[in-house]
C-alpha positions in Angstrom: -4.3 78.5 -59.3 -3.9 82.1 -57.9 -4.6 84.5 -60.5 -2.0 87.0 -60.5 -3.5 89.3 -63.2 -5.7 91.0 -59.9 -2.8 90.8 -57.6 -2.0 94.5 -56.5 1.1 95.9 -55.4 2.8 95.3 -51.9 2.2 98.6 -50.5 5.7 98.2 -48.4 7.6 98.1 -52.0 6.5 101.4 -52.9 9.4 103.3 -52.2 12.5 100.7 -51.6 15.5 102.2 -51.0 18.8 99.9 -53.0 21.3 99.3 -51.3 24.5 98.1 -53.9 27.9 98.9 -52.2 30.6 99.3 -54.6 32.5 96.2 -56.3 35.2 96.1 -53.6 32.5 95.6 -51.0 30.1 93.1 -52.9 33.4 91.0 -53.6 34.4 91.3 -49.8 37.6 93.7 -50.0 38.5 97.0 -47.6 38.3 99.8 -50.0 42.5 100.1 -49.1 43.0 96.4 -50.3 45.3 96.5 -53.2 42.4 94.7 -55.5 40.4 97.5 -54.7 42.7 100.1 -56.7 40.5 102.6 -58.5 37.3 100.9 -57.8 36.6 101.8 -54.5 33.8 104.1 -54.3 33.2 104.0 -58.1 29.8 102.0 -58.8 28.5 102.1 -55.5 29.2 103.5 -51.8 31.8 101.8 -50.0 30.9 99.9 -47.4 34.2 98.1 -45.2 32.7 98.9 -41.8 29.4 99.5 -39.4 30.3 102.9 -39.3 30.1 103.5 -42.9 26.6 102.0 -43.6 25.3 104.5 -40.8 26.7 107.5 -42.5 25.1 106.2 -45.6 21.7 105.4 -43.4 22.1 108.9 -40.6 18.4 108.9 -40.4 17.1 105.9 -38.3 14.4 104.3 -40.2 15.1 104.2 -44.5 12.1 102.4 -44.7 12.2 99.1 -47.0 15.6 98.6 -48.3 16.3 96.1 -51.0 20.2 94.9 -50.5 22.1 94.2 -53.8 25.1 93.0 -52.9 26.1 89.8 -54.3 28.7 87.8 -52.2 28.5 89.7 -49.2 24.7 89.9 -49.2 24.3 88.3 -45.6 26.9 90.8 -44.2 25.4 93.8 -45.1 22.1 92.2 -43.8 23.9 91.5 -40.5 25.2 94.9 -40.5 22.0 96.4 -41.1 20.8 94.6 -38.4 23.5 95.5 -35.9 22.7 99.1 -36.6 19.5 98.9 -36.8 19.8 97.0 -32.7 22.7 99.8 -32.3 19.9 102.4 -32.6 17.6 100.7 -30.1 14.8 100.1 -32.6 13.6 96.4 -33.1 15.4 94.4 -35.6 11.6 92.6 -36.1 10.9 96.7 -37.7 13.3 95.8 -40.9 11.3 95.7 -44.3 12.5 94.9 -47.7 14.6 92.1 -49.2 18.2 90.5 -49.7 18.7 90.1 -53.6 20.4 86.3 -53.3 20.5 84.7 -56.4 23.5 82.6 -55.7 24.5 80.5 -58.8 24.2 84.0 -60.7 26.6 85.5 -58.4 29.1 82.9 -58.7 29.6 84.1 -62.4 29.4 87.8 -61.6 32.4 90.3 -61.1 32.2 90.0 -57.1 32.3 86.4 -57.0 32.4 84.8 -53.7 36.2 83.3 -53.3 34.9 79.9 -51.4 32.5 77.6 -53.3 28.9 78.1 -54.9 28.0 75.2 -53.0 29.1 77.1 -49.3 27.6 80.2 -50.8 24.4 78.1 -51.3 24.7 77.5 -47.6 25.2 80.7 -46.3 22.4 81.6 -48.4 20.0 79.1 -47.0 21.5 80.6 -43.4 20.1 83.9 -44.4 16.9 82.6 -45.6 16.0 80.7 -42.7 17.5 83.5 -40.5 15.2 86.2 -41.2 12.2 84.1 -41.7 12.7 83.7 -37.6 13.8 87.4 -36.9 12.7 89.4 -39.8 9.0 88.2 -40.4 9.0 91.8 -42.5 12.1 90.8 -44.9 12.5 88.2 -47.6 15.3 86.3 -47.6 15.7 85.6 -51.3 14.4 88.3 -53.6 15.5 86.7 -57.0 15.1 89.2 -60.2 14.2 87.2 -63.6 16.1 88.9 -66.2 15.2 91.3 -69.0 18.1 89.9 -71.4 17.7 86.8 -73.4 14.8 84.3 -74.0 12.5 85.1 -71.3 11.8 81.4 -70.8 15.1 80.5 -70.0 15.3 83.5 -67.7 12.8 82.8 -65.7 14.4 79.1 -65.4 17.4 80.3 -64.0 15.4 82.1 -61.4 13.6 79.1 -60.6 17.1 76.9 -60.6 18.2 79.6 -58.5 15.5 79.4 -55.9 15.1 75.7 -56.0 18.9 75.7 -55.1 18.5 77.6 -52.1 15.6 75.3 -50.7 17.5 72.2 -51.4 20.4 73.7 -49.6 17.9 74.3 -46.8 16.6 71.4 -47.1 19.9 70.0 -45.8 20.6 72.0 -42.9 16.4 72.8 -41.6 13.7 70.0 -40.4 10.6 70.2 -42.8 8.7 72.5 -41.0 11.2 74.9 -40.7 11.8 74.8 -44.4 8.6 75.0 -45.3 8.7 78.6 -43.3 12.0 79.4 -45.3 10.1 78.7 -48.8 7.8 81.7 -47.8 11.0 83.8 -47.8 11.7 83.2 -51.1 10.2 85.8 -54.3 11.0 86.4 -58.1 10.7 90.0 -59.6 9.5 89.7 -63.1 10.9 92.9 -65.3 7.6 94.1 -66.4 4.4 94.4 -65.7 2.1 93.8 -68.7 -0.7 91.2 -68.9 1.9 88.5 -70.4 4.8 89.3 -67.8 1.5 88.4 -65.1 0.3 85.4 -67.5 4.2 84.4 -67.1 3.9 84.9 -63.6 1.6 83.0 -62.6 2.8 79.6 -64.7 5.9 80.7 -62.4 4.1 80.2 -59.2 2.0 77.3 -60.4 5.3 75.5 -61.2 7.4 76.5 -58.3 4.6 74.9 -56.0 4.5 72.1 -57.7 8.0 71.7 -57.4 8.4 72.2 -54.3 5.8 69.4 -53.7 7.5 66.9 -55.9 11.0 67.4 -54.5 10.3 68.3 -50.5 6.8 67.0 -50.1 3.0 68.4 -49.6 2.3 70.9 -47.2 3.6 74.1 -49.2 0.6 76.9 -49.0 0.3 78.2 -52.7 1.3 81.8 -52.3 -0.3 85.0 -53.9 2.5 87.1 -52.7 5.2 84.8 -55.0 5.6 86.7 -57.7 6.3 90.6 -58.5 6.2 92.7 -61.3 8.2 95.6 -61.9 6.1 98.4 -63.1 8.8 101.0 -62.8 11.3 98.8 -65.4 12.4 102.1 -68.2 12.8 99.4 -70.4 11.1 95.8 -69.7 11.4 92.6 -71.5 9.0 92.2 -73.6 7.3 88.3 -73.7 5.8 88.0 -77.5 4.7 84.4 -76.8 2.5 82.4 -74.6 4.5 80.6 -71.9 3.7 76.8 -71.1 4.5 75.3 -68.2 5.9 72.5 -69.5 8.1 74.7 -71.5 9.4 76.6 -68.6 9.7 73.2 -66.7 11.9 71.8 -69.7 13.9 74.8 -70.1 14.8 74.3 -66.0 15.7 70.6 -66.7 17.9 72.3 -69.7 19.5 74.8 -67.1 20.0 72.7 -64.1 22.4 70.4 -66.3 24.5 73.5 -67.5 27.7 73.7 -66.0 28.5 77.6 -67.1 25.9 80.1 -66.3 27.1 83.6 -68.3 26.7 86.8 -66.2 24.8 89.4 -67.5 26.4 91.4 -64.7 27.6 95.2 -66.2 31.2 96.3 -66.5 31.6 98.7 -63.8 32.7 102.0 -65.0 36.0 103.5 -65.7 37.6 104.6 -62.2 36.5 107.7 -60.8 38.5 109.9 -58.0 38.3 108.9 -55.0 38.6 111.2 -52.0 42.4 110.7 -50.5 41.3 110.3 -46.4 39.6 106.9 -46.9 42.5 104.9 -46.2 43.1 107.3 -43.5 39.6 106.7 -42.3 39.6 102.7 -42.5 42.8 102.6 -40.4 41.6 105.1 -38.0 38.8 102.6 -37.5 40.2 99.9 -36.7 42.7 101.6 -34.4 39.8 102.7 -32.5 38.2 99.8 -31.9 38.1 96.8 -29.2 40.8 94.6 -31.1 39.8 92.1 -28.6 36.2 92.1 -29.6 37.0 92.0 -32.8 39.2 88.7 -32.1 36.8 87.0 -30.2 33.8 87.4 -33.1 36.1 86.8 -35.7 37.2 83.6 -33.8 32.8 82.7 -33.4 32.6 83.3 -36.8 35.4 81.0 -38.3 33.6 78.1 -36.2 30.3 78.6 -37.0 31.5 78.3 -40.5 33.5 75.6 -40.5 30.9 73.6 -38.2 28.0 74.6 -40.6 26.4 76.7 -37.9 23.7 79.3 -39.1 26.6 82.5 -39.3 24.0 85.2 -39.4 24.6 85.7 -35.3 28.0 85.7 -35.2 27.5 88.0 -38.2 25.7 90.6 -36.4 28.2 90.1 -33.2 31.0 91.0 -35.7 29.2 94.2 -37.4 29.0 95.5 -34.0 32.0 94.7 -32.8 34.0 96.9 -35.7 34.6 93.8 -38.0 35.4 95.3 -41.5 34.1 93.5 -44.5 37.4 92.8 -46.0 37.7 90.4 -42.3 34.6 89.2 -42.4 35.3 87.8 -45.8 38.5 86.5 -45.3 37.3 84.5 -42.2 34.8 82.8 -44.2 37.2 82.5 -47.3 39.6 80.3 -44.6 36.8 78.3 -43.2 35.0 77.5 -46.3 35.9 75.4 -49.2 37.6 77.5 -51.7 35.8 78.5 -55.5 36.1 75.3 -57.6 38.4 76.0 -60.6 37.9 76.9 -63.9 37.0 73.6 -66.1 37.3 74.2 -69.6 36.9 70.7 -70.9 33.4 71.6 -68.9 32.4 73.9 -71.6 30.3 72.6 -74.4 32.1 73.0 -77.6 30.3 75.4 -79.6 32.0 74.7 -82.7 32.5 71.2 -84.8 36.5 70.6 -84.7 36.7 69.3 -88.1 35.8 73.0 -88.6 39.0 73.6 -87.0 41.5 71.1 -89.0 43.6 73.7 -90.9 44.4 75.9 -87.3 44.5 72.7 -85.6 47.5 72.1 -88.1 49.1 74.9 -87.7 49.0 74.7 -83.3 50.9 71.3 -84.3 53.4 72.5 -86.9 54.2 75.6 -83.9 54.9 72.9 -81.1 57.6 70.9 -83.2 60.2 70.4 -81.4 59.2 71.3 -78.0 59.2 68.9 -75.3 56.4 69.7 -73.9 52.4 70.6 -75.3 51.7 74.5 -75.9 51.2 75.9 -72.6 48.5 78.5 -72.2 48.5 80.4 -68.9 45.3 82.6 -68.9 45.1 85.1 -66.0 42.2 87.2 -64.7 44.4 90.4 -63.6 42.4 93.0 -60.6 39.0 92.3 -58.8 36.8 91.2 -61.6 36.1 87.4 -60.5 33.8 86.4 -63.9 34.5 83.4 -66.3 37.6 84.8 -68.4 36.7 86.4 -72.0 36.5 83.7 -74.4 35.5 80.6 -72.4 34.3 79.0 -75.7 37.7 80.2 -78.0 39.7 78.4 -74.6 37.8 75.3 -75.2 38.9 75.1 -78.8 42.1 75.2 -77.9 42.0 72.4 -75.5 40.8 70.6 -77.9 43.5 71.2 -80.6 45.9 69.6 -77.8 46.7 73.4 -76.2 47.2 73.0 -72.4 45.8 75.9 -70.7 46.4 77.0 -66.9 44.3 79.1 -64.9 45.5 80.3 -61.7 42.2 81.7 -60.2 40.3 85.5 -60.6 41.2 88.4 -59.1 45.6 88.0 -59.7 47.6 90.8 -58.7 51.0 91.2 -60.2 53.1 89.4 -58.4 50.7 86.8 -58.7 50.8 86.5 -62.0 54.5 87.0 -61.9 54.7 84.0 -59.5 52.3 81.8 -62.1 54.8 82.0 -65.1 57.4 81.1 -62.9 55.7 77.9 -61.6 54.1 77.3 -65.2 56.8 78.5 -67.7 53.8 79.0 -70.1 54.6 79.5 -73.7 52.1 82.2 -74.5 50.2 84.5 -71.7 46.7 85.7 -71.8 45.0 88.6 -69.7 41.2 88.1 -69.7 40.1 91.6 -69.3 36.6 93.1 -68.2 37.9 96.1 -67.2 39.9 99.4 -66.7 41.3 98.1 -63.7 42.2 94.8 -65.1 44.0 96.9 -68.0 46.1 98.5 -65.6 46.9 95.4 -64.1 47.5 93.5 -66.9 50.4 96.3 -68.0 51.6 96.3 -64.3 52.2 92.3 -64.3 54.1 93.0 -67.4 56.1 95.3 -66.1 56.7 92.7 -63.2 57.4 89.8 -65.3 59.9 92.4 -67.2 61.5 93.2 -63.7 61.7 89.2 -62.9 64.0 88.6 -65.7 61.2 86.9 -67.8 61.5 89.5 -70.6 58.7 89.6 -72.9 56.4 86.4 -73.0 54.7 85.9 -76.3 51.2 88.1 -74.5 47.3 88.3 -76.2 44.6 90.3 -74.6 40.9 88.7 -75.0 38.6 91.1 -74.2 35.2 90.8 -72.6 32.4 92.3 -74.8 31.5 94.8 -73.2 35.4 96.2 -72.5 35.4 99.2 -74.1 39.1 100.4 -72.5 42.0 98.4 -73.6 44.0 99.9 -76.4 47.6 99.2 -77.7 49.0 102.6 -76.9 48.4 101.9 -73.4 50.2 98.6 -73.2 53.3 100.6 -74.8 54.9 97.0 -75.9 53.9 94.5 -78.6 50.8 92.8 -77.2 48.0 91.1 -79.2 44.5 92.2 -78.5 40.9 90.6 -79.1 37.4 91.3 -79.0 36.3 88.1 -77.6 32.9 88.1 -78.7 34.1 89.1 -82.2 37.4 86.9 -83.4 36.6 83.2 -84.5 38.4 80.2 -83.0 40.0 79.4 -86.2 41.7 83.1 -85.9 42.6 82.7 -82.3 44.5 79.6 -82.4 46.7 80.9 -85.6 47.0 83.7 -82.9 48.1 81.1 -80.8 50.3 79.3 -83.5 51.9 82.7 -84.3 53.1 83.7 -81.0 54.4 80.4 -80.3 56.3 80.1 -83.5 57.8 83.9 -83.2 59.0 82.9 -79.4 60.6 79.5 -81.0 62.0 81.8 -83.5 63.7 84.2 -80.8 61.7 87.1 -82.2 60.1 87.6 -78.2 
């Protein structure tokens, strides 16, 4: 086994420059897309087009870069290519590594719209992409995380990375895979002698894995594993880690359905300078719309034939593609994000807990002639799980039927959703400033539609610290969802339903 406590630091990491576009780009939007409304700009630079990643990058070689940018990790890759060939230095010169933890992403804010299992593809496309071209870039740089039990994080990272090689695995022959495997690395978020004791049972264990599931020939590798001595605030590991307790805790998390995001909130919205619309139309006005056809057009069908799309990637990036079309082109080609699958969700809480609220959801839906209908809607760009997944479930299970339209709703969407649903009570899942003003907007529409006011509750994410009732300036129920029990939330439920029976809404 490689001992990892001597291992010293990759001299090319020492000074990484990050590159994380804002949310709009990460989730594959124009900053002038309508889901991009006050967020454009806000957490990150905004990225739509080639031309804006070189006025971020005006001075030829950054040196290694580190790309965090969650669905649209491969485009930024390919753009940083194209400019990097635009330039006339060697592509082979690129250094650093794309931050590709897939099923993490799939639960984050930017969410890719088509499925985790095409994102798992595209991500094995990069990886084996750059291990042929970029022999100085990793392909997968996946970051264990400082929150939680540090077991179960570093099996998530693993789940992650054993994802990616199994997708390979279905699109490479063996020997090419086993060249993708060398793309692959996990960060560790500290550097003391048990984050390198971790590391190494890590290593050890991700060989042998790779053995058991792909067969022999992977080289053990003393360049797997990194530490991060620059963390202001590491996890700190008070225990001794086994491998077979970090093998059982990845049996534990490759059965899990729901992965939580530990992704932050993005900020309030800042000001955003008024000539960027301006400057993304005047863009794609000056470009070769033909171009631009004829590599959106190589794209689609790379996609959709399962060709590697990290070529017709680059072709676009050069052409003037913006990231909003990129996106979209592989959003068509691709299957779409599965939906939302409550009944998916363990129950966290016994039902017979729940007998007395259960009661009352049943004494409410008297004399209807249909079940309590629940539409819950995920108002502006934030693509996580809705607030409250587990407070949904217990619904479900007390005979509530709930309808989910999909993440990222504007609202007309929404609008359009009541009309086809005719839901008794509507909830707003918000996880942000933006989805606030959303959320008030789509009442506003409803309002306009003739609905009136639908019986309306607000479950908040935990760490949404900017919905109030004065904003909503109309009677709308709001929640902490990591604070109210599911015996308060479904009399919440019972109570709006009775007061619309009663003609009170």
């Amino acid at each position: 086994m490689t001992d990892h406590r001597r291992q010293p630091p990759r001299p090319s990491d020492a000074a990484v420059l990050t590159l994380r576009p804002d949310l709009p780009s990460r989730a594959g939007f124009d900053s002038d897309h309508p889901l991009a409304k006050g967020m454009a700009a806000v957490d990150g630079p905004a990225l739509s087009h080639l031309g804006d990643l070189a006025a971020l990058l005006p001075n030829g070689d950054a040196g290694p870069v580190e790309i965090m940018s969650d669905a649209t990790g491969p485009w930024m890759l390919a753009m940083l290519v194209a400019l990097t060939e635009i330039r006339g230095v060697a592509r082979e010169t690129l250094r650093g590594a794309l931050c590709n933890d897939v099923i993490a992403d799939a639960q984050s804010p930017a969410a890719p719209r088509w499925s985790t299992a095409a994102a798992l593809d595209l991500g094995a496309d990069t990886l084996s992409w750059t291990r042929r071209v970029l022999p100085d870039l990793r392909g997968a740089r996946l970051h264990v995380s400082s929150q939680g039990d540090p077991v179960t994080a570093m099996a998530m990272a693993l789940r992650s990375g054993l994802a990616l090689l199994a997708a390979s695995s279905r699109r490479e022959k063996p020997e090419h895979l086993r060249a993708a495997a060398q793309g692959v690395e996990f960060v560790m978020p500290g550097d003391s002698a048990q984050h390198r004791a971790a590391g190494a049972i890590l290593a050890a264990l991700w060989h042998d894995l790779l053995v058991e599931r792909h067969g022999p020939d992977f080289a053990r590798r003393d360049d797997l594993v990194l530490y991060r001595s620059d963390a202001v605030a590491p996890a700190r590991i008070e225990n001794a880690i086994s491998a077979a307790e970090l093998r059982e805790a990845l049996e534990r998390v490759e059965r899990e359905a729901i992965c939580h995001s530990l992704a932050d909130t993005p900020p309030p919205p800042a000001a955003v300078p008024e000539d960027r619309t301006e400057a993304l139309a005047r863009w794609r006005r000056e470009r070769d719309g033909n171009a631009v056809q004829k590599s959106l057009l190589a794209l689609r069908e790379a996609a959709k034939r399962g060709i590697n799309i990290m070529g017709p990637s680059v072709a676009c990036a050069k052409a003037g593609v913006t990231t909003g079309e990129w996106a979209r082109v592989l959003a068509d080609a691709l299957p779409a994000a599965e939906p939302l699958l409550v009944h998916e969700i363990p129950a966290v809480t016994n039902l017979g807990d729940l007998d007395d609220a259960c009661a009352s959801i049943e004494q409410a839906a008297r004399g209807l002639a249909r079940p309590v209908t629940v539409l819950v809607v995920r108002p502006g760009l934030d693509a996580r799980p809705p607030a409250g997944l587990p407070l949904l479930r217990a619904a479900q299970d007390c005979g509530v039927e709930l309808r989910d339209p999909g993440p990222r709703r504007l609202p007309a969407d929404i609008a359009a959703a009541v009309s086809r649903d005719r839901p008794h009570v509507l909830i707003f899942a918000i996880h942000s400033s933006q989805s606030v003003e959303m959320a008030i907007e789509s009442i506003d529409a409803l309002r306009q539609a003739g609905f009136g006011m639908i019986p309306t509750l607000c479950l908040l994410g935990f760490d949404c610290k900017y919905a109030t009732q004065g904003e909503f300036q109309t009677e709308v129920h709001l929640r902490a969802a990591g604070e109210i029990s599911a015996q308060t939330f479904l009399n919440d439920l019972a109570e709006l339903v009775t007061l619309r029976n009663s003609g009170t809404y």
